[in-house]
C-alpha positions, 0 to 999 in steps of 0.5 A: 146219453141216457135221459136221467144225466140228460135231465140232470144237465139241464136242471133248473137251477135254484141258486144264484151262483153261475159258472163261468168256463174260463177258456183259453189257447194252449201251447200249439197255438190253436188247441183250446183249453177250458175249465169251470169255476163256480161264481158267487152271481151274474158278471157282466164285465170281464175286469169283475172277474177273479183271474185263475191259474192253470198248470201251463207245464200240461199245455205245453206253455210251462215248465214242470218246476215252475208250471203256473200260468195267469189267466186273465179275464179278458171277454164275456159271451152267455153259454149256450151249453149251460144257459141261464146266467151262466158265462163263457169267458175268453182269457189270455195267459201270463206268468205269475209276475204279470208278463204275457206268456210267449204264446199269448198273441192278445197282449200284443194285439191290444197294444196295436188295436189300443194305439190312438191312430189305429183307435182312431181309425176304428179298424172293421174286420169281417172274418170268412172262417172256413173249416172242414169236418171229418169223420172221428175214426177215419179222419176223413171227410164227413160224407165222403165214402171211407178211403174213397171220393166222392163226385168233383166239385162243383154241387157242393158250394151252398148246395142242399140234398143228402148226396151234396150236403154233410153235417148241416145239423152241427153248422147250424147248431153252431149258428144258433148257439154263436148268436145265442151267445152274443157272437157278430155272426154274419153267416153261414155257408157249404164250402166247395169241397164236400163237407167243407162249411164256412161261418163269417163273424162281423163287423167286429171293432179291433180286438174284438174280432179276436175274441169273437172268432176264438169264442166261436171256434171253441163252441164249434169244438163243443158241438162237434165233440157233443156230434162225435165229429172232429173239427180240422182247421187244416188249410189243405186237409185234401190234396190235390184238386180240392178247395182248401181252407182260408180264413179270408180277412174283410177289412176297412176303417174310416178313411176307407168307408168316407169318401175318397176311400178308394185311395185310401184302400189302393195306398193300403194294398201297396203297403201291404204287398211291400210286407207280404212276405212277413204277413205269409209268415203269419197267416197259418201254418202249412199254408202252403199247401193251399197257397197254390195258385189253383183252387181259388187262391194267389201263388204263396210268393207271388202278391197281387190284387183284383176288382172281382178276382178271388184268385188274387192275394187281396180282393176289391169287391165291384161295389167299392169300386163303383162307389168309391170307398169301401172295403177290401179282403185279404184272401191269404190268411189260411184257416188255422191263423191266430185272428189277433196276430193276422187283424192287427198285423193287416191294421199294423201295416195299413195305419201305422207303417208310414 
């Protein structure tokens, strides 16, 4: 980039209008779309923004003849692009006369989260996303030797130098630019397989767990498209003896975190075996292909739980056993899940489902 445009995008502006990139997700589910709109000042609340139409007949979620699609203002994070006052706005999609689009995986979310028994329960969510990168023109992993592979694993899990780690520069950026941004982001850590990264977001309340993890994706696309490397969320992008990708989901509510929450959580997992089929159904596509029984993770047709087990379906961590209360993860859901589908179905089925 030559440093005029360079210059040019980071001029001081002298005008009291903002811009907010209003984003959303397309038709596949998992693409992100965003486009900019100029404001007239600073917003703080996502129900003082104007909602927007897109041409839904271009993202797959629209027919040609009738290709309009609502955008509804739904969350608010600062843009670590832009900066100043300028926003980013997370968004969900309905047709004109105000029904939500059948891609629209928020709506229904809402209504769950919104309900007073699951309100009451104040759902905690801590979301492990898991992500590879991969090399523009080969779509093969950042650091791995064209058409080739590299070592076994086994150096690469949060491990550091030039021959173990690949492409830290973007995860850390991306690291920043969440916090920045007012992301919960917990975290980050290299992932067992080479140019394998993963960053947690929480705890995060309810809905907001989804906002918050389709808002860091979309930055993470932003870098890495800015680094010239793509970001895959594929659940197994390596065959064989290679970890795959999950987006392994901590979870907790009151009756949980008090005492006696123990058996709160054990009632918690037997509801959710009684449902693990729909719940695989749910958890991401081409899942699997991770879902194996090997490389970390529970066989697909097969539910089971563990203290300490991370090849188990759900995990109980040593602590919450010892202190009797606590939290859970569910290790299923694949790194390409829809966060609002996969936090309330695990709140669905935990609080309501008597």
């Amino acid at each position: 980039m030559s440093s005029l445009i360079s210059d040019l995008i980071n001029l001081s502006e002298s005008t009291k209008k903002i811009t907010a990139e209003y984003v959303w997700i397309g038709g596949s589910g998992l693409d992100m779309r965003s486009k900019a709109r100029t404001l007239p000042g600073p917003v703080t609340d996502p129900a003082k923004l104007p909602k927007w139409n897109y041409d839904g007949s271009s993202t797959k979620q629209a027919p040609g003849e009738d290709s309009e699609v609502i955008l509804y203002p739904r969350a608010i994070f600062k843009d670590p692009f832009r900066r100043g006052d300028n926003i980013l706005v997370i968004c969900d999609a309905y047709t004109p006369a105000g029904e939500p689009i059948p891609t629209n995986k928020r709506a229904p979310a809402a209504k769950i989260f919104s309900h007073p028994d699951v309100a009451a329960e104040e759902p905690w969510f801590g979301i492990e996303q898991e992500y590879t990168l991969l090399q523009k023109d080969t779509n093969w992993p950042l650091g791995w030797p064209v058409g080739g592979f590299p070592a076994p694993q086994g150096p690469y899990y949060c491990g550091a130098g030039a021959d173990k780690s690949f492409g830290r520069d973007i995860v850390d950026a991306h690291y920043k630019a969440c916090l920045y941004a007012g992301i919960n982001i917990s975290g980050i850590n290299a992932e067992v397989m080479p140019g394998q990264w993963e960053f947690q977001v929480g705890p995060t309340v309810g809905i907001a767990a989804g906002d918050q993890i389709w808002a860091a994706r979309y930055i993470l696309e932003r870098i890495t498209e800015m680094a010239g490397v793509v970001l895959s969320l594929d659940p197994k992008p390596i065959p064989g003896e290679w970890n795959g990708a999950g987006a392994h989901c901590n979870y907790s509510t009151k009756s949980m975190r008090n005492d006696g929450g123990y058996e709160v959580i054990k009632k918690a997992i037997e509801k959710l075996k009684l449902k693990h089929k729909e719940h695989i159904s749910a958890y991401g596509e081409g899942n699997e292909r991770r879902l194996t029984g090997r490389c970390e993770t529970a066989d697909i047709h097969t539910f089971s739980w563990g203290v300490a087990n991370r090849g188990a379906s759900v995990r109980v961590g040593r602590d919450t056993e010892k202190e009797g209360k606590g939290y859970f993860e569910d290790r299923r859901p694949a790194s390409n899940m829809d966060p609002y589908l996969v936090t309330s179905m695990i709140a669905e089925t935990t609080i309501l489902n008597k």
